[in-house]
Each structure stands twice: as C-alpha cells, then as structure tokens.
N, C-alpha and C positions, 0 to 999 in steps of 0.2 A: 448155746445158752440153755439155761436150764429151763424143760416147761412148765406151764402154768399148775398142770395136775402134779409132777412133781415136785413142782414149789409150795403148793397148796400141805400136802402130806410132809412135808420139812418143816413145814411151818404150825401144823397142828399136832406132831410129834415130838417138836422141840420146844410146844407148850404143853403136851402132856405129863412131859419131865422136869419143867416145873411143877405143875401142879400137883407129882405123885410126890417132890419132897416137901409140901405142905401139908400133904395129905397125912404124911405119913405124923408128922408133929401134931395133930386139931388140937390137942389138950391145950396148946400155947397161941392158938390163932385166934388174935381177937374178931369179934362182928362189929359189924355195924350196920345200921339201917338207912336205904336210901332216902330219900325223899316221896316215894310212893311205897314204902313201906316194906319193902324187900332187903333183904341180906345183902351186903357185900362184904369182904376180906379182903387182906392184902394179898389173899393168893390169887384172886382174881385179877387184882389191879398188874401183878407181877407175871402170869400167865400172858396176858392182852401186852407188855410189852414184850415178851421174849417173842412171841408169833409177831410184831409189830415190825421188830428190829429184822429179821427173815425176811420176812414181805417189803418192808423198807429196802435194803440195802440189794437185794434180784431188783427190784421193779422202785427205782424209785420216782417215777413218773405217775405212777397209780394211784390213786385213792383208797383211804382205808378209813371203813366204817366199824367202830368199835363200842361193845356194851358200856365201858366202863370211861373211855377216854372221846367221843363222841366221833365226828368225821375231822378228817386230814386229807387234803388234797382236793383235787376237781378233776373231773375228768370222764372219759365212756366207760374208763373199768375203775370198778371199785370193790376192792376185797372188803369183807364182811364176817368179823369177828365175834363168836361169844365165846371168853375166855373159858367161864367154866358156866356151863346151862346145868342148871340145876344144884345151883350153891347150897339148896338145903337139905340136897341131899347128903354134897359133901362134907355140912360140917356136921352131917350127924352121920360121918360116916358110911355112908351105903355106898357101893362101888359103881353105881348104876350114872352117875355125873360125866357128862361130857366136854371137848375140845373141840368146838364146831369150827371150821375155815371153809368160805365160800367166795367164789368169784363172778361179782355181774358184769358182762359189757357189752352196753347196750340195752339197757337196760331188763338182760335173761341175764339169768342164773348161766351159766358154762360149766361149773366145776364147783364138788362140794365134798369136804371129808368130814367124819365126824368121826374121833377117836371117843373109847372108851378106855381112858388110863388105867383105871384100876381092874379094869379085867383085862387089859392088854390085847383088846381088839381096836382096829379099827377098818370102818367103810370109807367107802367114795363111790363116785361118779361122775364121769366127763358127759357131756349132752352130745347125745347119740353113739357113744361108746360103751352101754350098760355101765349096770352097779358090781360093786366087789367089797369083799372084806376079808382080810388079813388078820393074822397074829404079828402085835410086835414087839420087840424089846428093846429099848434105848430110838433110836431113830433106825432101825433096821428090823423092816415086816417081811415076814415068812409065810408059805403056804395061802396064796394068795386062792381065792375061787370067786366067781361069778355066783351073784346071787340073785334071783329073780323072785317073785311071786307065787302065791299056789294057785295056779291054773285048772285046779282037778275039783274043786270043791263048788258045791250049788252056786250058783246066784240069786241067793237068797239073803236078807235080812234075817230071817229067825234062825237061831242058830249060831248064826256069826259068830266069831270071836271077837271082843271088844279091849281095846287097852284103851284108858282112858290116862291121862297126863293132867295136873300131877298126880301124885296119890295118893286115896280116899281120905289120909287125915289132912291134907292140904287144901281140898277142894273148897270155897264158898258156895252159905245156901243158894245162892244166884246160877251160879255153875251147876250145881246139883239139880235142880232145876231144868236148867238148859238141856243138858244129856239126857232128862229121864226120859223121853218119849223110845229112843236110839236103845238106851239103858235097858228099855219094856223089853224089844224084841231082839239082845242079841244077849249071849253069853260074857259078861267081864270076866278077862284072865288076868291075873298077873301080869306086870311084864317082869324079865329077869335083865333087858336090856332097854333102850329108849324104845317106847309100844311103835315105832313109825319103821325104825329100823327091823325091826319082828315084824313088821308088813313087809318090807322089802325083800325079807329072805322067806318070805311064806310060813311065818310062826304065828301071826296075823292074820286075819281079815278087815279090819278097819282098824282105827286109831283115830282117835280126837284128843284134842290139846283145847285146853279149855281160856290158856292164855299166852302172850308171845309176843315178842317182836320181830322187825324182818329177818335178827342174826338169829333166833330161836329156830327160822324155817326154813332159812337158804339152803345152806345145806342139806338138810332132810331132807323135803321137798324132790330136790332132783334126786336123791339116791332113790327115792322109792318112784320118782316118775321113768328114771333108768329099767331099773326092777323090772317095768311093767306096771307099775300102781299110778293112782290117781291122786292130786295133792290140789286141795282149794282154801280160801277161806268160804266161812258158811256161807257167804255174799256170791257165793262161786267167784270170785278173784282168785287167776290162778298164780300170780304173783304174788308172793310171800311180802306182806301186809302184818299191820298191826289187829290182834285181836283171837278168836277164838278158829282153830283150821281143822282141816279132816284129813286124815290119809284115807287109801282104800286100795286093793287090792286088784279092781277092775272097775270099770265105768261104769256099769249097771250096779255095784255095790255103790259108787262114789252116791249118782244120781239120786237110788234111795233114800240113802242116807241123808242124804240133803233134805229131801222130800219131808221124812220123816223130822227132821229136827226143827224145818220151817228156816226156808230160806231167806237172807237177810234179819236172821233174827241179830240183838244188840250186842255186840262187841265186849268182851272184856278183856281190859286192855293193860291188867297190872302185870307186871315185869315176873318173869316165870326165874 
C-alpha cells in the first residue's frame, strides 16, 4: 500500500496540475468573495476535489478537512487541505501560490507537502524524517535534497531577515501594527517563495503570517519544524490554530520574537 507521505505528494501534485490549467487561463476565471471577505474561484473549488478524490479513494476511512468544502469524515487522521493558499496571488498572477496537503493523527501534524506549481517546486516533511524539496513536472519530482535551517548565523533579533505574509499591499492597518515592534529590529526581505519555506531552507531567519487557518499552517509548520526551525502561534500554541503564527529558524530567535511582539497579543483571524 501506498504511504501516507507518498499519498500526501500524489495528492498535492495532482492538485497542482489543476490549478497550473487554471492558471494558465486567469483572463476567463471568475472571483468571487466569501463570506469574510476573501477571494475564491472555481479553481480552488476544482483543486480541493482533485486532491479530495486521491485522498478519498487510498484512505477512504480518513477524514478530510478542506478550505473550500469544510470536513468529511471522523476519525484520529484527518488530511488537511488548502486547495490553493494564496488565491490573490494567483489571480493576479504571481507564481508564488501554493497546494498545501497535510496529515494529523492524533491530533500532530505527521506529514505535510506544499507544492509551488507555478515554479514547479515542491517541499515536504514526515515528523522526525527531516524536510526536503524537489523539482517537479506532472506528478514526477526530480533532484530531491534535504533542506534545513541556517545554523551559522547570530542569534540575534537585529539584523534578522524578516518575510512577512501576505504582502505589504495586502496587509491591514491592524496587522501593520502588530509586526511593527519585530518590523523595528529586523531586516524585511522579499520572499521569492512562501517567507516560511525560505526559513526552512535557511533563506530566512523568521517569517510571520499575519493571518490563517489550520490548512494555511499544517503543512508549513512541520516543514520548517523538520528543517530544524521553530513554528507557534503568537499565543505559543504550537499546533497550527486559527490566527496570526511565527516561523523561526531556532528557538532563541522563536522566543525573541515572541518577546518582542508581546505574547498572546489578538488574533486576526480572516481567511489568508
């Protein structure tokens, strides 16, 4: 039988090839807005079943929690879908949108992949088998390597490198706000890829997400806790919860960080 990390990478590569033929059309895809105010498409709705039917038809005993189509099933494991994270990046075109699949049983995280379709990478991570990321093409990744943290750089706040999520014209004055203490004393980079995964391969030093839900961080989450990096919400909840979270690169950066931003500060909690 097939396993779970293997399923999991079937299943978020055979929604990334949906979502690159939507991608490829935006001119023709209609939006619409949910009920808290965010974006969906039908290439969302049409991503969350192609990974749905995958996951269904290996495991059909399992439960599946999905952005767009809610939960199915009961049960100790429960795959954990967001079809496509970061829908406004895709309909404005930016390659930087994700195909997260993750698995909890028991209520941890075990196993999480997050492709990036239009640059045709994708990571993963099994818990306690490290992080990795591939090139792929169709459902078949190549040049696999181990990715970890960067280990060689101070433990220091100033300095840092910062990717903040989403990006600067997306942010609320609330959000803006929230970051600016963190924002004072470290460096904002770009990211070129999701800022959490750029912690996991040491392109990072921290990463904050300013909003989210569980399927937003399952996945991440363990790729960067594989790595070697640290993953909370600002509450220190290290289980991937609804609201604003931090990546970091090491535990004495995580702590800071926290420090500095003022732990348990308020939740914002709109749909990223």
């Amino acid at each position: 039988m097939e396993d779970d990390l293997s399923l999991a990478r079937r299943a978020a590569l055979t929604g990334a090839t949906v979502g690159l033929r939507y991608f490829a059309t935006l001119a023709r895809l209609p939006r619409e807005l949910k009920a808290d105010g965010s974006v969906v498409t039908e290439a969302d709705r049409a991503v969350e079943a192609a990974i749905r039917e995958v996951i269904a038809d290996a495991r059909p005993r399992d439960a599946i929690l999905g952005e767009e189509e809610g939960q199915s099933g009961q049960g100790g494991r429960r795959w954990i879908v967001d079809p496509i994270d970061g829908t406004a990046l895709f309909i404005a075109g930016d390659d930087r949108w994700l195909v997260l699949v993750a698995l909890e049983e028991a209520g941890e995280i075990v196993v999480g992949v997050a492709a990036v379709p239009a640059q045709g990478s994708i990571w993963w991570a099994q818990r306690g088998s490290g992080a990795f990321r591939a090139d792929f093409s169709g459902l078949t990744a190549t040049d696999t390597r181990r990715v970890t943290v960067d280990v060689d750089r101070r433990e220091t706040l100033r300095g840092s490198r910062l990717g903040v999520i989403p990006t600067d014209d997306e942010l609320l004055p609330a959000e803006r706000e929230m970051i600016a203490p963190l924002d004072a004393m470290t460096s904002t980079v770009p990211w070129s890829a999701h800022a959490a995964l750029l912690v996991a391969s040491g392109q990072l030093d921290l990463a904050i997400q300013t909003r989210g839900q569980v399927w937003d961080y399952a996945a991440t989450s363990l790729i960067v806790e594989e790595a070697g990096g640290r993953y909370s919400g600002l509450d220190g909840q290290t289980q991937p919860t609804p609201g604003p979270a931090l990546f970091a690169r090491s535990s004495l950066l995580h702590t800071a960080a926290l420090d500095v931003l003022g732990a348990g500060a308020p939740p914002v909690t709109e749909g990223h």
